[in-house]
N, C-alpha and C positions, 0 to 999 in steps of 0.2 A: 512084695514082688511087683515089679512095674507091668502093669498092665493098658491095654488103648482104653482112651478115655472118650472115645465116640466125639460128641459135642459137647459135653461139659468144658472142654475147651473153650468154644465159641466167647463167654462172656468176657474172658482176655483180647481175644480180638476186636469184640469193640471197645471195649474201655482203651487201648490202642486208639482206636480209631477219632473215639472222642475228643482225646489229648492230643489229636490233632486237626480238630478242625470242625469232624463231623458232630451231627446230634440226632436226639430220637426219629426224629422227620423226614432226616437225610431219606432220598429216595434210591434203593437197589434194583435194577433188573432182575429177578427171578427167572430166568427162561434157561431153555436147554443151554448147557456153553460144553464149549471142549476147551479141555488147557493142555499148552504143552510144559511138560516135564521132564525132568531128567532120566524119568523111564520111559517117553516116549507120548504119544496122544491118551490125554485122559479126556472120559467124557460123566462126571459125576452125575449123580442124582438123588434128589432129596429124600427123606425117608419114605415118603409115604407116596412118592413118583409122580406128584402133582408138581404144580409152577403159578403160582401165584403172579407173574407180571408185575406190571411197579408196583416194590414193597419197601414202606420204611422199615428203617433199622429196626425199629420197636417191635413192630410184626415181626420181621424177620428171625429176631432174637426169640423171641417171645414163643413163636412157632415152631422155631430151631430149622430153619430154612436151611440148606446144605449150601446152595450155590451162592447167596445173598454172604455168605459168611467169605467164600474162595473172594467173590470181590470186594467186599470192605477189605481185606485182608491184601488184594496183590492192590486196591488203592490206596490204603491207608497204612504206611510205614515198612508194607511187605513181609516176608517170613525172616528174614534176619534181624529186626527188629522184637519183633515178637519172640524167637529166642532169646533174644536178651534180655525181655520181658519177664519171659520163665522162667529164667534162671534167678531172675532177680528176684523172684517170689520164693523160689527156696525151689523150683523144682532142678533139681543140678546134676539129676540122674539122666537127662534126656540128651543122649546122645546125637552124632548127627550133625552135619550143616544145614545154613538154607538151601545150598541146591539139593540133597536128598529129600527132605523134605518138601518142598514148593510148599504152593498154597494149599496142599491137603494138610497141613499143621492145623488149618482154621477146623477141621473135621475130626480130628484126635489122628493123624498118622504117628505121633510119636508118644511112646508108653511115659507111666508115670505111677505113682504109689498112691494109695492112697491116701496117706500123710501126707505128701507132700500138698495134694489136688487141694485138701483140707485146708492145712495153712493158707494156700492160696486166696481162697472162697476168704478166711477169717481177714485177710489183707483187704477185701473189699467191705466187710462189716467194720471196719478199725479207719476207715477212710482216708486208704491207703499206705497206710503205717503198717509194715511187716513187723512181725515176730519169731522169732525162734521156738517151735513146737519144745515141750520139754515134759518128758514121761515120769519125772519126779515130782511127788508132790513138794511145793515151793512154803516155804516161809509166807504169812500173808503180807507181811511189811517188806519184802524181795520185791523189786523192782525189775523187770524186763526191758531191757532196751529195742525202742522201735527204731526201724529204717522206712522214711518214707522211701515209697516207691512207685504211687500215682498218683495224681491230683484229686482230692478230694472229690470235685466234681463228677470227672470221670467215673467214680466208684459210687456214685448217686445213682448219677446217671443208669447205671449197667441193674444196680440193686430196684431201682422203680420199677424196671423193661421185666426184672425176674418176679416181680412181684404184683405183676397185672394180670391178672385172672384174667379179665375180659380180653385182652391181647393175645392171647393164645388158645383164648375156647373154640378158634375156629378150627386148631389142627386135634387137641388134645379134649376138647370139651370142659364138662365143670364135675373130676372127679370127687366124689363126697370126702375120699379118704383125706385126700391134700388140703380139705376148706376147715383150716385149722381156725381155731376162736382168736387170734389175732395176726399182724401181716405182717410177714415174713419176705424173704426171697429165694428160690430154690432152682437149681437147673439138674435138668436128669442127660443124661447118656447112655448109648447103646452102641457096640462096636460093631464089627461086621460078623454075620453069624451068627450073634447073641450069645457072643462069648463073654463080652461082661455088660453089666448095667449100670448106672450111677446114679446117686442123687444126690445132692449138695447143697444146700443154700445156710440160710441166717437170720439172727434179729440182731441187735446193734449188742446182746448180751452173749449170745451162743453160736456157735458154726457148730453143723453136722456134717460130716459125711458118711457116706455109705458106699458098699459095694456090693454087688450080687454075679457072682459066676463059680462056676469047678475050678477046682485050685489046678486039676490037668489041662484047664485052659477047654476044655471039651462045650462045642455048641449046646447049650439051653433049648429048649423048645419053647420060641417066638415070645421069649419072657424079658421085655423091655424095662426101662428104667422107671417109666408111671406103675410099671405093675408088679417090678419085682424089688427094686431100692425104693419109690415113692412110698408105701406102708411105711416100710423101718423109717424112715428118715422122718414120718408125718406121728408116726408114733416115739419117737424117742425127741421131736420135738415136744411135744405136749407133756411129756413124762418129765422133761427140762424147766418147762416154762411152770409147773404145777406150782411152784411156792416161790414162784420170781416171777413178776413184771417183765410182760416182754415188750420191749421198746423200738423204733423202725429208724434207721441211719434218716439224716432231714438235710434238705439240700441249704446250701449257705446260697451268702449274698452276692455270689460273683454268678446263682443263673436265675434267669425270669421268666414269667408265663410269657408262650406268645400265639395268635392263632393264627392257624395254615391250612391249605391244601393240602388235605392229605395226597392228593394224584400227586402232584410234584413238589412238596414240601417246601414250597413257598410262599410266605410271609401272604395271609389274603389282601392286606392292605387296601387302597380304594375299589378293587375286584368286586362283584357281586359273585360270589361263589353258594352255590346249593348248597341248604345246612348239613342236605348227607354224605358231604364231601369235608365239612371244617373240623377242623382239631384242633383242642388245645394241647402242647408240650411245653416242655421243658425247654431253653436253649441259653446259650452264653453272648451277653451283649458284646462283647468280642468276637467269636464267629455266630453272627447273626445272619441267616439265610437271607437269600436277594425276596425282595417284595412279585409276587403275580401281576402277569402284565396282558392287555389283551394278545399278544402275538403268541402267548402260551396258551391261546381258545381256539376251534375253529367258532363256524355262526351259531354253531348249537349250545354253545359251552363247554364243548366235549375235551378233555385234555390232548393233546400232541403227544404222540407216539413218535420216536426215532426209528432208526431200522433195524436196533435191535432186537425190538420188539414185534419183526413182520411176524417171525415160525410163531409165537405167541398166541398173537391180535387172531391168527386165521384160523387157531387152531379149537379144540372143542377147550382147553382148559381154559378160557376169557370167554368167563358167563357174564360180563360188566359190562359188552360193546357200547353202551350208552351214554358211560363215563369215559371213554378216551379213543383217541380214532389216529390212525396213522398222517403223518407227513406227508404229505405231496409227495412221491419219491419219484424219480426220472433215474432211467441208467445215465451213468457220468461215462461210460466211451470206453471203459475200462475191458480189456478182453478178458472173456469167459475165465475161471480158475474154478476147478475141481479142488474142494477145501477136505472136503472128508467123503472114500476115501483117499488121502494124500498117494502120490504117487511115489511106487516104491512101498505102500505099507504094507505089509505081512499081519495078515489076521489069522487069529483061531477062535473057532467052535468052543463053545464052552457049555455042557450041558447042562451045568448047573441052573444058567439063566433063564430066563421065560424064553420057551421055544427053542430052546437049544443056542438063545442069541444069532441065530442065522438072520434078522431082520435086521440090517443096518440103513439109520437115516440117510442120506443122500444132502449133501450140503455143498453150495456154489456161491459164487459173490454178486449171480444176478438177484436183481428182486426177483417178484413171486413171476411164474410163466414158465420157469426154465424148464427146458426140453431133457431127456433123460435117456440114456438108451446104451443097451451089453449085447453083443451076440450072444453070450454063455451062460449070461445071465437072468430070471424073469423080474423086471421091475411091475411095481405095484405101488399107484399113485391113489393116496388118502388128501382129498382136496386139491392145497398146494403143497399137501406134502408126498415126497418120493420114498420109495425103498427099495432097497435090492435086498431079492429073496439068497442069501449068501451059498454058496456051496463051493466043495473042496476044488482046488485047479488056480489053473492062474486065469486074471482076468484084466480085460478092459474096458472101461465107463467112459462113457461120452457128456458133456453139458454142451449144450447148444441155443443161443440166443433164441427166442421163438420168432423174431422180426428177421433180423438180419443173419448171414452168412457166413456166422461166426460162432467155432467150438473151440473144447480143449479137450483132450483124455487122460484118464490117467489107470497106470497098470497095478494093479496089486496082487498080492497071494493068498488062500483062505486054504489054513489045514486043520483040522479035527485035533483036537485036545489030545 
């Protein structure tokens, strides 16, 4: 039965991303984003409602970041590639185009079996050679024919990132049950509700998958993938490996060590960078990251922030201010625009969410300062950040430069679920 596969998705998106360009180091924004969709304004968030700010991939992955995945994803080959991706690994059940889909593909929006998920996972342990699942016991001198279908590298690449403990202790910790007697690669999934769970990974001899949910599809009680497939999957690996050598996929000669910044994932080169900023990775002397330059420092050493990263940098989740500091930023002259929420949006109440979801962020294209203000509505300013307390009726929000004599508004609707 096809069911959401949460993020166990995720490790196709970058091995995508890989094969084109990116590598472990690549640096992601993490912060609030909204994307538009073919159903309209979406505004994700990651599992655990934290934002890490610049994350490499390896993090990202490793953590199972939500948003870090939407952009390696809409920048590296995008959602209709990645369907063809999928399909091409044997998942051929998944219905759909890119525009239903968008970039929530990178999050599991679209179901899948768990046969097929498995094949998939066995495509990255085979180094990138597909196989045909087959529930018959085989002749041992029968032969399988493979289909490549990634670049070896890529499928390294993706298998070291699932297989670094240390790269994801900071979201999930060091569970005893997962710290199997040799190294593996595994990724877990949880769908919305905890309607199902997953866990998946491999040694270069075995793929496991797993699934944990009701077969009526009915919410679980807060029973995720470390805690409800992680067991079976840590268990029926070791019960695998009991009288076979378990062995780990090993990178060839087309990638090399090199060390970086981990703040912006460039080459340290003649830089004097602080040792609690250098890493070594993986990468491909083909796409080899650009070398650290001082115009990537202020006087402190402290990395450049762009503006994506102002709501971020000001906010309580950047406990690191010491490691990176914003851009000189000046408004460019550009007039006021109300970005969220959009004018003309129609919102509902949903009581399911923390506080009824009546707190909605406030978001403009000025930098930080911006003025904020509703006859109907009570705004509530946390630093430089705003909120309108939501309620039913129609309304209108004002942004207003705080210097100059220049606003925009915009009208919207709020009715209860």
């Amino acid at each position: 039965m096809p069911r959401s596969p949460g993020s166990a998705l995720k490790p196709f998106v970058y091995a995508q991303a890989f094969t084109l360009g990116a590598y472990p180091g690549t640096v992601l924004p993490d912060v609030p984003t909204t994307y538009r969709s073919a159903h309209g304004l979406e505004a994700p968030q990651n599992y655990n409602k934290t934002y890490m700010g610049p994350i490499s991939i390896r993090k990202a992955l490793a953590c199972s970041q939500n948003i870090p995945a939407m952009r390696a994803l809409g920048s590296f080959g995008g959602p209709s590639r990645l369907l063809k991706l999928l399909k091409e690994l044997g998942m051929q059940g998944i219905d759909g185009n890119a525009l239903h889909y968008g970039l929530g593909l990178a999050i599991g929006n679209a179901e899948v079996t768990l046969r097929d998920l498995t094949a998939a996972y066995a495509c990255l342990a085979r180094e990138g050679k597909a196989v045909t699942l087959n529930l018959e016991k085989a002749p041992v001198a029968e032969s399988f024919p493979e289909r490549p279908v990634l670049p070896a590298a890529s499928c390294f690449l993706v298998a070291d990132i699932l297989a670094d403990r240390e790269a994801r202790r900071a979201t999930f910790g060091d569970h005893e049950m997962m710290n199997l007697p040799f190294r593996y690669a595994c990724k877990t999934g949880t769908s919305s509700d905890f309607r199902d769970n997953w866990c998946v990974g491999f040694t270069r001899e075995i793929t496991v998958g797993v699934w944990v949910g009701n077969f009526d599809a009915s919410p679980m009680r807060q029973v995720g993938g470390m805690t409800g497939a992680g067991p079976i999957f840590a268990g029926v690996m070791k019960l695998a490996h009991r009288n076979r050598k378990a062995t780990f996929p090993q990178p060839g000669a087309d990638l090399v060590r090199i060390r970086i910044d981990s703040r912006t994932g460039k080459r340290t080169g003649a830089m004097q960078i602080p040792a609690a900023y250098v890493r070594e990775e993986w990468a491909s002397p083909a796409n080899m990251p650009g070398e650290a330059s001082p115009g990537d420092y202020d006087a402190r050493g402290r990395a450049y922030l762009d503006s994506r990263y102002t709501e971020w940098f000001t906010s309580p989740s950047c406990t690191a201010a010491d490691a990176w500091c914003l851009l000189p930023e000046y408004w460019s002259g550009e007039p006021p625009r109300v970005l969220v929420p959009r004018d003309g949006s129609r919102l509902i109440l949903d009581p399911e969410m923390p506080g009824g979801g009546r707190m909605l962020k406030l978001r403009s294209n000025l930098p930080m300062g911006a003025l904020w203000s509703c006859p109907t509505l009570e705004i509530v300013q946390y630093g430089d950040e705003a909120h309108a307390v939501l309620a039913p009726g129609t309304h209108v929000i004002t942004v207003r430069h705080p210097e100059l004599n220049l606003e925009q508004s915009s009208t919207f609707s709020v009715r209860e679920l």
